[in-house]
C-alpha positions in Angstrom: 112.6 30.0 155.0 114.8 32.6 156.3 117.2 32.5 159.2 118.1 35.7 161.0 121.7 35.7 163.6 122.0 38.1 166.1 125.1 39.5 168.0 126.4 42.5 169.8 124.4 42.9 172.8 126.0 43.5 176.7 126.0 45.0 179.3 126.6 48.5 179.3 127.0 51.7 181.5 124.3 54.6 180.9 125.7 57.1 178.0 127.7 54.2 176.5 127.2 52.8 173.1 126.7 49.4 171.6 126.5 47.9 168.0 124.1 44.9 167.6 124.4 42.8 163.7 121.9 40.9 162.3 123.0 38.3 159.7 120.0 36.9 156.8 120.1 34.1 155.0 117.8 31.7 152.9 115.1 33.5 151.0 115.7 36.4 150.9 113.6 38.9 148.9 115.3 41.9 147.4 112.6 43.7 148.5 112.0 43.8 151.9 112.0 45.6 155.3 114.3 44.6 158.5 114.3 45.9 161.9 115.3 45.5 165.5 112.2 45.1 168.1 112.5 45.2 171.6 111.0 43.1 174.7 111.4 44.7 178.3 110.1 42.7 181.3 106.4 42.7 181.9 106.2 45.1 178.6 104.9 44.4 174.9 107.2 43.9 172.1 107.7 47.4 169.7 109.5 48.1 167.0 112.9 50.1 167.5 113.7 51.0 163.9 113.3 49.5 160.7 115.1 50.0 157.1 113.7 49.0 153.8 115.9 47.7 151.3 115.8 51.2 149.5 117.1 52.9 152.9 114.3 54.7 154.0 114.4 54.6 157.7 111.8 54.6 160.7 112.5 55.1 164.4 110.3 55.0 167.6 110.5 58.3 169.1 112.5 57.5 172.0 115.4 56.3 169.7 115.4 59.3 167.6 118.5 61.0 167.7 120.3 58.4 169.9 120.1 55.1 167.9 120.9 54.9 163.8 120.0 51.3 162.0 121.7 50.5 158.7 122.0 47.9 156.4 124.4 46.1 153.8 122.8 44.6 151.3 125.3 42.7 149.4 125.7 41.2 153.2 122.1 41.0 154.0 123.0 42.1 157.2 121.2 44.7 159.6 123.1 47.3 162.3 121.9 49.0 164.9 124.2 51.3 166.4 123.1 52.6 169.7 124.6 55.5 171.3 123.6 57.2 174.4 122.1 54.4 175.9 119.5 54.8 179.0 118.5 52.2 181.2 115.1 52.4 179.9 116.4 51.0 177.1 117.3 47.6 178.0 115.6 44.3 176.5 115.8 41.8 174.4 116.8 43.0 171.3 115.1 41.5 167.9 115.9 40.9 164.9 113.2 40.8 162.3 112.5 40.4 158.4 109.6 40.8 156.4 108.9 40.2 152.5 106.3 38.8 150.2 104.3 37.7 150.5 103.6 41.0 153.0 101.0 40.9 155.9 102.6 38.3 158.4 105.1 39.2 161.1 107.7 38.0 159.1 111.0 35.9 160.6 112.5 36.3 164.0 116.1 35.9 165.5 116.3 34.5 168.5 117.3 37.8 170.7 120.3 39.3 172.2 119.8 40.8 175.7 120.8 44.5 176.1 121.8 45.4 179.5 122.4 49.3 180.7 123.5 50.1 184.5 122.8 53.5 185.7 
């Protein structure tokens, strides 16, 4: 099993920035992919950005530019730094893990609400 611990989300004003963490632990794969997904009200889950464990990166274009997700290894932790912030881009922030065996969802946090005012 794998557990995955979020933090850093708030409330922000538009063109501010924010920093969400996402600690891993139990079994963890060296090989594998994390990313952060977001949830709006009334809208589907999509990804946000994801980084394999080699560092190639992948961004949804509305991020590009604005957002930058990074990872530690020897911490099995995840960042997603966000500058720039719109209100279009609050949610719920997730978390998320995947590894062999590939071909399921993978793990979930639980969720950290972002929050931008205009």
């Amino acid at each position: 099993q794998v557990q995955l611990v979020e933090s850093g989300g708030g409330l922000v004003q538009a063109g501010g920035s924010l920093r969400l963490s996402c600690a891993a632990s139990g079994s963890i794969f060296s090989i594998n992919v994390m990313g952060w997904y977001r949830q709006a009200p009334g809208k589907q889950r999509e990804m946000v950005a994801t980084i394999i464990s080699g560092g190639s990166t992948n961004y949804v274009d509305s991020v590009k530019g604005r957002f930058t997700i990074s990872r530690d290894n020897a911490k099995n932790t995840v960042y997603l730094q966000m500058n720039s912030l719109k209100p279009e881009d609050t949610a719920v922030y997730y978390c998320n893990l995947k590894r062999p065996p590939w071909g399921s969802s993978g793990y979930w946090g639980q969720g950290t609400q972002v929050t931008v005012s205009s």
